[in-house]
C-alpha positions in Angstrom: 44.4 -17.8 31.5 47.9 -16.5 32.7 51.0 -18.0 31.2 54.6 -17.5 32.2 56.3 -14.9 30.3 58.8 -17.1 27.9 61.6 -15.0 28.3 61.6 -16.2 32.1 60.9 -19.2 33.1 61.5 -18.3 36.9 59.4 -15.1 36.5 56.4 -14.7 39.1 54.8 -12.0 36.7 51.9 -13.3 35.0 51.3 -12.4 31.5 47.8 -11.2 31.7 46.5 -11.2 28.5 42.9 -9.8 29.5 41.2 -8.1 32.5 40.2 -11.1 34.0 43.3 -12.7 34.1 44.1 -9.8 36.4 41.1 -10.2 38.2 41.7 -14.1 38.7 45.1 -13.5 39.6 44.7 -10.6 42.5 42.3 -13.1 44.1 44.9 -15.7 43.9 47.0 -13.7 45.6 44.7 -12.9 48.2 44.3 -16.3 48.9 48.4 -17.2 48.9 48.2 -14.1 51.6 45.5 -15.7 54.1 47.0 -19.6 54.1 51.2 -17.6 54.9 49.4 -15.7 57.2 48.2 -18.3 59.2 50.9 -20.5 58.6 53.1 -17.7 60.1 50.7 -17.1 63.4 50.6 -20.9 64.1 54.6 -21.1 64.3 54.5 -18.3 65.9 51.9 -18.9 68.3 49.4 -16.2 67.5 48.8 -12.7 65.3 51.1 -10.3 66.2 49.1 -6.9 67.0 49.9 -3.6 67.1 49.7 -1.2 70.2 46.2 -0.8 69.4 45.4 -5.0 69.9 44.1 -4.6 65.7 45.7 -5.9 62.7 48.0 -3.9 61.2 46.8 -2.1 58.0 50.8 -2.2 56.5 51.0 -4.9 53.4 54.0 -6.7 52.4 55.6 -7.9 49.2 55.0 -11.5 48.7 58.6 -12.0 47.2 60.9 -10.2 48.9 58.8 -9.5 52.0 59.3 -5.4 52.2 56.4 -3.3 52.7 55.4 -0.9 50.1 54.5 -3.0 47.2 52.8 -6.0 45.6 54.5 -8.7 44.3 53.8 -7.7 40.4 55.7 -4.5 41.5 58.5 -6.5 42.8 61.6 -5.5 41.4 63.1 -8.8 42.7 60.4 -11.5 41.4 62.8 -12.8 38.6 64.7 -14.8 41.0 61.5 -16.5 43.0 60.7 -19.9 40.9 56.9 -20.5 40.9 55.8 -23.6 43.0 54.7 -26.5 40.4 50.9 -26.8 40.0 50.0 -23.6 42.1 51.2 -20.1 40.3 51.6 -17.3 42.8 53.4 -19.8 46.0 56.4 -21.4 47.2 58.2 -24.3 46.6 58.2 -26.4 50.0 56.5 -23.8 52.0 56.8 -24.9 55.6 59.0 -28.1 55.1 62.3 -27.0 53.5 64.2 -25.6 55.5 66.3 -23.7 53.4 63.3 -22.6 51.4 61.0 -21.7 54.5 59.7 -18.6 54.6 61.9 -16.4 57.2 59.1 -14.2 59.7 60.5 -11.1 61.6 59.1 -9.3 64.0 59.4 -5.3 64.6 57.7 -3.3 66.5 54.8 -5.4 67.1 54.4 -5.8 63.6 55.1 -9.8 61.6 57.0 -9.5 58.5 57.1 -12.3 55.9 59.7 -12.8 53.7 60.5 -15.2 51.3 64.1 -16.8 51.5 65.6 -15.7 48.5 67.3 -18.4 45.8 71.1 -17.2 45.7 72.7 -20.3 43.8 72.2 -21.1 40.7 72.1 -25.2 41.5 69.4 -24.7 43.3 67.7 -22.7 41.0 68.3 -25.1 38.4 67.4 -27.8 40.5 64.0 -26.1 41.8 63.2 -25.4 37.8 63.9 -28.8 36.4 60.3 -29.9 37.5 58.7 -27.2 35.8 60.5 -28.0 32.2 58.3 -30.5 31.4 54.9 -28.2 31.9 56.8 -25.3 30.2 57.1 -27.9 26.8 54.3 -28.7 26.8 52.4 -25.3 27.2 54.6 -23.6 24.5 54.1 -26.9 22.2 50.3 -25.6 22.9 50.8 -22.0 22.8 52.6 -22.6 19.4 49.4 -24.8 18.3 47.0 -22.3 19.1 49.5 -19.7 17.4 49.1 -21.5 14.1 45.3 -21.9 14.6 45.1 -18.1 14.9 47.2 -17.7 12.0 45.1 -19.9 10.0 41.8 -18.0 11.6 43.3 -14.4 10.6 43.8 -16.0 7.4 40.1 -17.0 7.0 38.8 -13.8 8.3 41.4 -12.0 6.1 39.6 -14.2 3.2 36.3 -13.4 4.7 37.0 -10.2 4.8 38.2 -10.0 1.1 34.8 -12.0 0.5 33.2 -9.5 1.9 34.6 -6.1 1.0 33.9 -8.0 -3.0 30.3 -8.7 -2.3 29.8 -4.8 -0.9 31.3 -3.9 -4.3 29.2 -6.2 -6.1 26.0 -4.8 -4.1 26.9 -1.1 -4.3 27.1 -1.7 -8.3 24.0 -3.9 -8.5 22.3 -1.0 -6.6 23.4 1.7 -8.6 22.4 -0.6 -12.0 19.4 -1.5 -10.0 18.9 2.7 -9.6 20.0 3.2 -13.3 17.2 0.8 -14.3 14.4 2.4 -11.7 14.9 5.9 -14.0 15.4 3.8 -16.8 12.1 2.5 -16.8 11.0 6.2 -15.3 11.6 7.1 -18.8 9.9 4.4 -20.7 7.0 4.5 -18.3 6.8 8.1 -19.4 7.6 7.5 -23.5 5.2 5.3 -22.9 2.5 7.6 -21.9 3.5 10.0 -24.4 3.5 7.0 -26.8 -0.4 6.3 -25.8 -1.6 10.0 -25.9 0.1 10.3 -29.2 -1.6 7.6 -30.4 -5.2 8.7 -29.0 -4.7 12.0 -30.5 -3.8 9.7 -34.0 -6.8 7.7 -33.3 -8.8 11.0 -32.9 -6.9 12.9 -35.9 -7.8 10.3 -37.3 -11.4 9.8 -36.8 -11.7 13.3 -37.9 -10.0 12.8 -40.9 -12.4 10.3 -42.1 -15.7 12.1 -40.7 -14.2 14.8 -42.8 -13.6 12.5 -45.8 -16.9 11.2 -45.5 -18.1 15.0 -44.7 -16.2 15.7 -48.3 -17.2 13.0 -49.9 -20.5 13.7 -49.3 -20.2 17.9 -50.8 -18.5 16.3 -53.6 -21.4 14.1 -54.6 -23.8 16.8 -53.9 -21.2 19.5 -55.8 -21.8 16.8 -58.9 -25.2 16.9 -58.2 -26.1 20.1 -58.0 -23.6 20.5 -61.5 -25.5 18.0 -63.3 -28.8 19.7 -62.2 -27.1 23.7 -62.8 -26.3 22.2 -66.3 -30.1 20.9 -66.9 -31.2 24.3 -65.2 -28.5 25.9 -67.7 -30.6 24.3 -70.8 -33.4 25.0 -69.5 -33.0 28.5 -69.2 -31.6 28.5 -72.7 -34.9 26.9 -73.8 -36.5 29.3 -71.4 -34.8 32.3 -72.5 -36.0 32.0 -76.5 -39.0 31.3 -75.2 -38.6 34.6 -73.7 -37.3 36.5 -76.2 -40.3 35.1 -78.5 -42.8 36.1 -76.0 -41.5 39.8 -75.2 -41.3 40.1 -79.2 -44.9 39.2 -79.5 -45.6 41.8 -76.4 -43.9 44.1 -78.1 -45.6 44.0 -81.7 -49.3 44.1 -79.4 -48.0 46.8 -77.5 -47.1 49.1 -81.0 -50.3 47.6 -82.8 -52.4 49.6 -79.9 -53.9 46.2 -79.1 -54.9 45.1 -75.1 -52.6 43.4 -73.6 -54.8 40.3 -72.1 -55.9 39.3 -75.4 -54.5 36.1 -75.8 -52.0 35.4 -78.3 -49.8 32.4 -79.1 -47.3 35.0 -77.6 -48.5 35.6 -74.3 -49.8 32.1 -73.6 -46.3 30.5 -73.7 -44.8 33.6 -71.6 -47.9 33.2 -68.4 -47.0 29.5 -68.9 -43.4 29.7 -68.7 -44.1 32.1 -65.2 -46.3 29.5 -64.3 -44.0 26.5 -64.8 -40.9 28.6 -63.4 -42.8 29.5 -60.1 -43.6 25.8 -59.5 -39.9 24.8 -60.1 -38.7 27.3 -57.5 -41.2 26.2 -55.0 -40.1 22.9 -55.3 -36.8 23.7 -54.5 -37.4 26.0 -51.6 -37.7 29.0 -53.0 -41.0 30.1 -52.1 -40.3 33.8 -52.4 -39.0 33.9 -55.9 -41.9 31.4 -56.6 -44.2 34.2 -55.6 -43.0 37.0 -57.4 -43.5 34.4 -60.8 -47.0 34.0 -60.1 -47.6 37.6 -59.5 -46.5 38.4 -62.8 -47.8 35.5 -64.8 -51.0 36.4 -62.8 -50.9 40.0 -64.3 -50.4 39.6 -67.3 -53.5 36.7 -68.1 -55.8 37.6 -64.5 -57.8 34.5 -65.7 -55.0 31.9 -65.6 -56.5 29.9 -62.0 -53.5 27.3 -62.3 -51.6 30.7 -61.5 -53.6 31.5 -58.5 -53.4 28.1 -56.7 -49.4 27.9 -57.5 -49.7 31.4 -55.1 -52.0 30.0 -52.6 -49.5 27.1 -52.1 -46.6 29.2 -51.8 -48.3 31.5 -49.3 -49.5 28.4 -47.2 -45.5 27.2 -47.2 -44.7 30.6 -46.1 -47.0 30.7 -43.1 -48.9 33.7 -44.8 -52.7 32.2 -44.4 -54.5 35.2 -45.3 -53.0 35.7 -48.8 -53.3 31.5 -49.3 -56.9 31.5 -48.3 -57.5 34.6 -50.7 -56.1 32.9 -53.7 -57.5 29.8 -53.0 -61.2 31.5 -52.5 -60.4 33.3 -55.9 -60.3 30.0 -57.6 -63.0 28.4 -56.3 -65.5 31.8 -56.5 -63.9 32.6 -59.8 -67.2 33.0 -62.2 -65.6 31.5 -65.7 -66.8 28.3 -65.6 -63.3 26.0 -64.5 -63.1 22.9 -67.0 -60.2 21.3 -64.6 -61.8 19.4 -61.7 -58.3 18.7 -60.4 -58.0 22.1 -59.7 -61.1 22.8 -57.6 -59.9 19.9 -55.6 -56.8 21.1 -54.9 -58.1 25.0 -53.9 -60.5 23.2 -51.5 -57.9 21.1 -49.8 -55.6 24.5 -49.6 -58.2 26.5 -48.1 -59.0 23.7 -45.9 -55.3 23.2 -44.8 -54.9 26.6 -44.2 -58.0 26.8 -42.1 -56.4 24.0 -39.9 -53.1 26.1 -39.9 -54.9 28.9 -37.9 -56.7 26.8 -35.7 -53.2 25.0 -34.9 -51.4 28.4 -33.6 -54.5 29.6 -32.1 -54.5 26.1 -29.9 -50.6 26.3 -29.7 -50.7 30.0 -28.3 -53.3 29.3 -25.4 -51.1 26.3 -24.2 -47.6 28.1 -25.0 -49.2 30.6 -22.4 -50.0 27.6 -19.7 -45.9 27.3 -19.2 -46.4 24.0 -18.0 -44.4 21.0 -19.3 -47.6 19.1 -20.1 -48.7 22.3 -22.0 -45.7 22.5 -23.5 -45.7 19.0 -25.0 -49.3 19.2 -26.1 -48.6 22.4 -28.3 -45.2 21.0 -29.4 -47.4 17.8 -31.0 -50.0 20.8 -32.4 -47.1 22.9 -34.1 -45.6 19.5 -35.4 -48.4 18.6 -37.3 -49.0 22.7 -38.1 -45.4 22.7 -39.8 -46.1 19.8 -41.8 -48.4 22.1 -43.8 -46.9 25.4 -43.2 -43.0 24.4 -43.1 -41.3 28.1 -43.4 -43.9 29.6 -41.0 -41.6 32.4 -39.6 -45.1 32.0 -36.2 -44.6 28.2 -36.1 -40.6 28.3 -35.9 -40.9 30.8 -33.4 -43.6 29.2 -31.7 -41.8 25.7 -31.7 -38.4 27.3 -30.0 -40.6 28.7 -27.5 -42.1 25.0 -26.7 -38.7 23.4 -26.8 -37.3 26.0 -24.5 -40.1 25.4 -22.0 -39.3 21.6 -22.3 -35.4 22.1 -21.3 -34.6 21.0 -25.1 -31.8 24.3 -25.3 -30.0 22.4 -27.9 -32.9 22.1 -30.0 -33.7 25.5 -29.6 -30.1 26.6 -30.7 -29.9 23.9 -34.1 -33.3 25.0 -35.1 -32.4 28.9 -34.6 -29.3 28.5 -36.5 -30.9 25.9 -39.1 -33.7 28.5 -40.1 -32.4 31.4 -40.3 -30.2 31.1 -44.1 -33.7 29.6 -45.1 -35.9 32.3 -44.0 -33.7 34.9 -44.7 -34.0 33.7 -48.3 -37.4 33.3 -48.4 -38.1 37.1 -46.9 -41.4 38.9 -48.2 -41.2 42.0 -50.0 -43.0 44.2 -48.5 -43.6 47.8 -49.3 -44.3 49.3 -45.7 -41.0 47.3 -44.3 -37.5 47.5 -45.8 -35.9 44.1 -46.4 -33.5 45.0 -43.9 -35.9 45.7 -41.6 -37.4 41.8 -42.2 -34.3 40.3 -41.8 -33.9 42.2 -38.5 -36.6 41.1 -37.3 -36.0 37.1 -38.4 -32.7 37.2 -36.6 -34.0 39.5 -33.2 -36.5 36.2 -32.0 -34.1 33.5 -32.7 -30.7 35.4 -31.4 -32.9 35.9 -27.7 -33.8 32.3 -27.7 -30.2 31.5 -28.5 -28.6 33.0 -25.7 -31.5 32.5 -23.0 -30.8 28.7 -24.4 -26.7 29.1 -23.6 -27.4 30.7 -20.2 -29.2 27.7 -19.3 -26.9 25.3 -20.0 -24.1 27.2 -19.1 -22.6 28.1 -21.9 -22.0 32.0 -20.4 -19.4 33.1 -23.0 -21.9 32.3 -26.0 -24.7 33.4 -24.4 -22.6 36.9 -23.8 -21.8 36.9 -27.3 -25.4 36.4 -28.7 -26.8 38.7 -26.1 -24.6 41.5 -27.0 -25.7 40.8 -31.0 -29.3 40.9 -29.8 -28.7 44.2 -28.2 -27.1 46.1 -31.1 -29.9 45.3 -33.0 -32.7 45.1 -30.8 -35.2 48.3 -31.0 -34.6 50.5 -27.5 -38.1 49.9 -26.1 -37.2 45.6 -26.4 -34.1 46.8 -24.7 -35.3 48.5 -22.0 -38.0 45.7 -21.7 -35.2 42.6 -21.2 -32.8 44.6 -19.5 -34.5 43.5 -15.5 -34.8 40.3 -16.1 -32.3 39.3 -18.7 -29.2 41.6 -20.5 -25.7 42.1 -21.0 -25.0 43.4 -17.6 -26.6 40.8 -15.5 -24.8 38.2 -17.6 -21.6 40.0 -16.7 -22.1 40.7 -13.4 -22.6 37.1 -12.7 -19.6 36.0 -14.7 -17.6 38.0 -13.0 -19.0 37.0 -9.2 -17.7 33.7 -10.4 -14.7 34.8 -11.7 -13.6 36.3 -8.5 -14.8 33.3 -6.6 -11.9 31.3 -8.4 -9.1 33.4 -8.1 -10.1 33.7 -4.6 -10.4 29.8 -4.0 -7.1 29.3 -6.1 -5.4 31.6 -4.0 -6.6 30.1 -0.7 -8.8 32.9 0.6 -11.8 30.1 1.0 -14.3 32.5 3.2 -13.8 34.9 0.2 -14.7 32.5 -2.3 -17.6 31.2 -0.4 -19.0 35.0 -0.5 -18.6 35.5 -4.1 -20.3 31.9 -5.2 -23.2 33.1 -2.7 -23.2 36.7 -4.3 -23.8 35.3 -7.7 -26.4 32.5 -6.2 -28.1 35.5 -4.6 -28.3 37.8 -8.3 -29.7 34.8 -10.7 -30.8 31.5 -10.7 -32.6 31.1 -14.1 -29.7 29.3 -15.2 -30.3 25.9 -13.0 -26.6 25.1 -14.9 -24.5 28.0 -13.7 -26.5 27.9 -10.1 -25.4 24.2 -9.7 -22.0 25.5 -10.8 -21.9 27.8 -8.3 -23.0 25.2 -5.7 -20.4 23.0 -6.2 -17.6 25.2 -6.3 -19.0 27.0 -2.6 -18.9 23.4 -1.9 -15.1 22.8 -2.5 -14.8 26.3 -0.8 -16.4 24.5 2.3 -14.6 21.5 2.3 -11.8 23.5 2.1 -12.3 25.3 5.4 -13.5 21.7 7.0 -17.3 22.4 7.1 -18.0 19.4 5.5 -21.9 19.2 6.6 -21.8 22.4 4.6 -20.2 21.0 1.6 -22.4 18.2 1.2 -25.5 20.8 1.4 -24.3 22.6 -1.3 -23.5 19.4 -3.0 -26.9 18.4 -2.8 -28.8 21.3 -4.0 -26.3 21.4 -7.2 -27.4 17.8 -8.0 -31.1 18.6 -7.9 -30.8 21.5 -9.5 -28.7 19.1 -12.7 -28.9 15.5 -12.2 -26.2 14.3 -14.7 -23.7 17.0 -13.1 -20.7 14.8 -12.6 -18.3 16.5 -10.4 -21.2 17.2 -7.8 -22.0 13.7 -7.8 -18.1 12.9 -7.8 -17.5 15.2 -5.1 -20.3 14.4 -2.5 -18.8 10.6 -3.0 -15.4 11.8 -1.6 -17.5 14.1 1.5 -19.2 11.0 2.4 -16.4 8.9 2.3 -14.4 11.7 4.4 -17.3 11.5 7.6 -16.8 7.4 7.0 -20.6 7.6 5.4 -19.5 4.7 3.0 -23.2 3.5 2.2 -24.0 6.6 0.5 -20.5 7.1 -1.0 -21.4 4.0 -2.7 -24.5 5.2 -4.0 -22.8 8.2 -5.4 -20.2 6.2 -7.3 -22.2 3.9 -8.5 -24.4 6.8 -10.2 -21.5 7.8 -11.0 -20.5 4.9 -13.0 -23.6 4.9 -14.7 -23.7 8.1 -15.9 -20.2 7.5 -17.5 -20.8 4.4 -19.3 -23.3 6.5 -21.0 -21.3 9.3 -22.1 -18.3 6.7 -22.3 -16.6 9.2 -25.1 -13.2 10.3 -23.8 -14.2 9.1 -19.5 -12.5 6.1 -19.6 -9.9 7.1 -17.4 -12.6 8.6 -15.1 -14.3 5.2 -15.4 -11.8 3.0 -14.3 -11.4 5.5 -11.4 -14.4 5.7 -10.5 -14.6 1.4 -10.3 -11.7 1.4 -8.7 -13.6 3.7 -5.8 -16.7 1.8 -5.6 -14.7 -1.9 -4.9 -12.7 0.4 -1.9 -16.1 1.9 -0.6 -17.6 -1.8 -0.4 -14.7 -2.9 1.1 -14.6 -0.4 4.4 -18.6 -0.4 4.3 -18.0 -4.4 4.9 -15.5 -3.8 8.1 -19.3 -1.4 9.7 -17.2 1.8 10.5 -18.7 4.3 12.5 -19.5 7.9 11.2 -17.0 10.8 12.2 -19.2 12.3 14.8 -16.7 15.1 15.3 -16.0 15.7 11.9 -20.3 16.3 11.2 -20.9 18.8 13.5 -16.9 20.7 12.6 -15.3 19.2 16.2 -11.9 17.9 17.2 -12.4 15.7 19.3 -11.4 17.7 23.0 -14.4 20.1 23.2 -16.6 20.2 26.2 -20.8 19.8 26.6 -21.0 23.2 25.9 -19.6 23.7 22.6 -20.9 20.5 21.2 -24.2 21.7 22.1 -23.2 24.7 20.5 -22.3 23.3 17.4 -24.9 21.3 16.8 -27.4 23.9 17.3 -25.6 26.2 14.5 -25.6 23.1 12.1 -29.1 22.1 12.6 -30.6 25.7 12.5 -28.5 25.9 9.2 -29.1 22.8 7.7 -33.3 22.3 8.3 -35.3 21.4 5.9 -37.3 23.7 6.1 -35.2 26.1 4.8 -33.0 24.1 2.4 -33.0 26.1 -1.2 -34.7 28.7 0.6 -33.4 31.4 -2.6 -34.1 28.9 -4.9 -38.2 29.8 -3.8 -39.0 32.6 -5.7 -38.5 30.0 -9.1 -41.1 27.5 -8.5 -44.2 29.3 -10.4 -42.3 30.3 -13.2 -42.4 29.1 -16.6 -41.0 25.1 -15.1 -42.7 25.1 -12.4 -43.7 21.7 -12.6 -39.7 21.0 -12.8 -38.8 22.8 -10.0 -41.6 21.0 -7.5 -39.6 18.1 -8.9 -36.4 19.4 -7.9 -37.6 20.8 -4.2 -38.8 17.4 -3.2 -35.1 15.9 -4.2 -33.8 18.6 -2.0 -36.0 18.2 0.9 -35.6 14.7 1.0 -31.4 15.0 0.8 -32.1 17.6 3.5 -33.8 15.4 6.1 -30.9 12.9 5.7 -28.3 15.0 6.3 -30.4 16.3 9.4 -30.8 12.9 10.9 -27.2 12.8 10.4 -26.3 15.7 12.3 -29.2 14.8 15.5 -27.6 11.0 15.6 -23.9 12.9 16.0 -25.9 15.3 19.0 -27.1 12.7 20.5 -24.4 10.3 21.2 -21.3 12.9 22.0 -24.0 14.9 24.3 -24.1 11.9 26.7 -20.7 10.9 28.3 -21.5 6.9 28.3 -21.9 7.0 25.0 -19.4 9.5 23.8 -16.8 7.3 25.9 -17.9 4.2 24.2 -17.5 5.9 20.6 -14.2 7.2 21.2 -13.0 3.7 22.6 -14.6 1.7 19.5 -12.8 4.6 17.5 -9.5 3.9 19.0 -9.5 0.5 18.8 -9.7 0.5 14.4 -6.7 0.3 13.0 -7.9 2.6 10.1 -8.5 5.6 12.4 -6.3 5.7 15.7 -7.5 8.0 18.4 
């Protein structure tokens, strides 16, 4: 709204106070121009008109009536009163004479031009009228005044409010920041807190398995101190017994008189052989038990007690022919034998180590089948066999060989390790070999078991390690013998294949990788452990590069060649779930979940994980997604007919299943052959599904209808936009 200007009351100036004000007053004016206008034709008596008959195009001042300018450019509008209730006219317009407006004529053109107010009377008297409105609009201008004052006074307050509660925010942030890295920290001491105490709770753990482990040497240290002290008496009693007996020996020996009569002497000196022999057999030490009854047998041949203590020995010791040749000397000997008990007991020797032979004979044809049912049948055979013949070096050897044929590579590698301190101990004496040359030979057997055992389960550094033992000691002929199938150099070779397939994986050359995994694949597979190894790292190789059909074939052949492999299993869960294949996923995880809850030793973690997986693949496999057609045969989504024809045909001539494990052949008729029928019928089944997979992909992106429909149920989940 325009208001006067207070400094002049009589001013025509409006105070614009916005652009509309200007705007409403120019079209005020406009209309104060059309109602003088006609006003001045009608006393006139018509327009005035130019020499053309138009309008003429000059304006004229409303104030003073000059051409030129508007009346807010007037420099005489101070002295025109406004007209009371109408801004921008004239008092009396039209009546008052001495206020009409005054209308000249020149040149054709009307002028207007307002009479100007030369006394001051008359402009008091014309203002008087306005006085009143004047009051009253500054009594209103002053109101609103103080309302604005009071209003810049609340926004100054709000303002104030304001600028205090940005402080207030901008410090609550910061604290609320402060307390973000603040619990950062204890999130962190708090792991550090956990692990610390884990490794306490496993410290100790082993603190107090080795407490007990102590505890337990200790009470066997008393033990075997109470039982060195009885020894220690014994021997004393032993030893004058001795020194009595090689006196009387001696005083026969310088009389001239034969040595097998019997004296007082030498009884007590066959018996004290006799009874020392069958101490020492009782406590393991066959050998030494041996020698005893050798001597106590030379020096009174007719002592039979002697003979079967030997025969018993021998029979421990797996040495049949010398136990059945004592045992027939006591039972054929021709002085007549007054101890029953002892006939009994050569019979039941000779028998035992009749059955002995049998037993390896029977062991050794089915050892030679290479079958697992074999295997187990002459495992039960040796069992029994041992039971008789305990330190058989045939029977230990045998037994490894039945326990390797069976998978049992830990067995193989206790009972190596447990036996050999025992048998090196209880090594024979004899003339044609060295002792050296015996314990050579005890240690040759079990060190090849031993690292044919840790190739198989993967264990390539200590089967390196025992290989290269083996070697040094081996003969050249068994060198040259193992070195095609099994030796130092293959075991490198395929370490290092392996090797260079990491670096080359870690350093993102992934078609190198791929190469090296399929070198070593291509050198050895005895090791069903390292091959699966080998598998499953071509298979992150794959996946790498996006052939994810290819990845899951290699994941499958790793799990059928070791069924309890965890990251296989693991990592054909996350391939499935990557082509949306969420129904096998699950299957995967919850095998997954299994297999941990059984070896739930330090997989907790990997647990909880793996739970937390399964409850996300049930989830999406409850919303029916679709399979990634695309992402099965290795397309983006904007190829043509031709190439995914193309592409399917180099996955399905890749993936068959007729040639799925195709180099894993040339195993199936060796020594687990039953095993690996086993594991080709896993992988020919996994095979065909991965097949179908492929042909259902083929056969709905080759047909436009339905690859249009797939794309446009695609596009319309929320989970995976087009």
């Amino acid at each position: 709204m325009a208001r006067v200007h207070p400094g002049n009351l009589s001013s025509r100036v409006p105070d614009h106070e916005t652009i509309f004000d200007h705007v409403a007053e120019q079209t005020r004016n406009q209309e104060f121009e059309k109602r003088t206008w006609d006003t001045a034709t009608s006393r006139g008596g018509g327009r005035s008109r130019g020499r053309g008959g138009g309008r003429s195009e000059a304006r004229c001042c409303f104030g003073c009536g000059e051409p030129g300018h508007i009346i807010r450019d007037c420099p005489t509008t101070g002295s025109f009163p406004r007209s009371n209730g109408r801004r921008g006219g004239f008092q009396g317009l039209g009546n008052d004479p001495s206020s009409s407006d005054v209308m000249e004529s020149t040149s054709g053109t009307t002028k207007f031009r307002l009479k100007p107010l030369n006394t001051s009377t008359e402009a008091i008297r014309n203002s008087e009228p306005v006085k009143p409105f004047v009051d009253e609009l500054l009594a209103k201008i002053k109101d609103k005044e103080h309302e604005l004052k009071l209003r810049d006074e609340e926004l100054d307050g709000l303002y104030l409010k304001l600028n205090k509660a940005n402080t207030e925010l901008s410090s609550v942030q910061t604290k609320n920041e402060e307390m973000i890295v603040n619990m950062n920290k204890l999130k962190d001491d708090l792991e550090k807190c956990r692990n610390e105490l884990s490794s306490a709770r496993k410290k100790e753990a082993e603190i107090s398995r080795m407490y007990l482990v102590m505890k337990n040497k200790f009470e066997e240290l008393e033990e075997a101190n109470e039982t060195a002290d009885a020894e220690m008496k014994q021997m004393k009693v032993e030893t004058e017994q001795w020194r009595k007996a090689a006196k009387a020996i001696a005083s026969v020996l310088d009389g001239g008189e034969v040595l097998s009569s019997k004296t007082q002497e030498l009884e007590s000196l066959v018996l004290y052989y006799s009874n020392r022999a069958s101490k020492r057999m009782s406590l393991g030490k066959m050998r030494k038990a041996v020698d005893d009854c050798r001597i106590a047998a030379r020096l009174d041949p007719s002592y039979l007690k002697v003979c079967l203590t030997a025969g018993n020995c021998h029979l421990e010791l797996g040495e049949l022919d010398d136990a059945i040749k004592n045992y027939k000397k006591c039972l054929e000997s021709r002085a007549v034998c007054l101890d029953r008990r002892l006939t009994i007991e050569a019979s039941e020797g000779l028998h035992k180590a009749e059955k002995v032979v049998s037993y390896i004979k029977q062991s050794a044809e089915l050892l030679q089948q290479k079958t697992c049912e074999s295997a187990t049948n002459a495992l039960e055979i040796i069992m029994e066999a041992l039971s008789i013949s305990c330190y058989s070096e045939k029977l230990l050897e045998m037994t490894a060989e039945a326990h390797f044929l069976l998978q049992n590579y830990e067995k193989v590698i206790q009972m190596c390790e447990k036996t050999l301190p025992m048998s090196e101990n209880n090594c024979a004496n004899n003339i044609n070999i060295s002792n050296e040359g015996q314990k050579r030979q005890l240690k040759l057997w079990r060190w090849r078991m031993m690292a044919r055992s840790y190739f198989r389960m993967g264990n390539f550094d200590m089967a390196l390690v025992t290989l290269e033992k083996y070697e040094q000691l081996a003969p050249h002929e068994t060198k040259t013998e193992d070195s095609s199938s099994f030796s130092v150099a293959t075991v490198s070779e395929l370490l290092r294949c392996k090797s260079a397939g990491n670096e080359a994986y870690k350093g993102g050359r992934h078609k190198e990788a791929v190469k090296h995994y399929s070198n070593a694949l291509q050198m050895s597979i005895e090791s069903r452990s390292f091959a699966a190894i080998c598998l499953c790292n071509r298979a992150a190789a794959h996946q790498a590069l996006g052939e994810v059909v290819d990845a899951i074939a290699d994941c499958n052949l790793a799990i059928a060649l070791d069924e309890n492999y965890l990251k296989a299993i693991s990592r054909r869960a996350n391939l499935h779930e990557k082509i949306r294949d969420y129904e096998h996923a699950a299957l995967d995880l919850q095998r997954l979940i299994t297999l941990l809850e059984k070896n739930s030793e330090d997989k907790s973690e990997d647990l909880k994980v793996a739970r937390r997986r399964l409850s996300s693949m049930n989830i999406h496999l409850k919303k029916g997604m679709t399979l990634d057609l695309y992402l099965i045969l290795g397309l983006k989504g904007s190829e043509s007919s031709a190439e995914i024809k193309k592409a399917y045909h180099k996955s399905a001539l890749r993936h068959h299943p007729d040639k799925a494990g195709k180099f894993l052949t040339r195993c199936e008729s060796g020594a687990d052959g039953d095993v690996w029928k086993q594991i080709f019928e896993t992988i020919h089944k996994d095979a065909d599904k991965l097949f179908k997979i492929i042909g259902e992909a083929y056969a709905v992106l080759s047909d436009a209808n339905k690859r249009f429909k797939y794309n446009l149920e695609d596009a319309m989940k929320d989970d995976f936009p087009w």
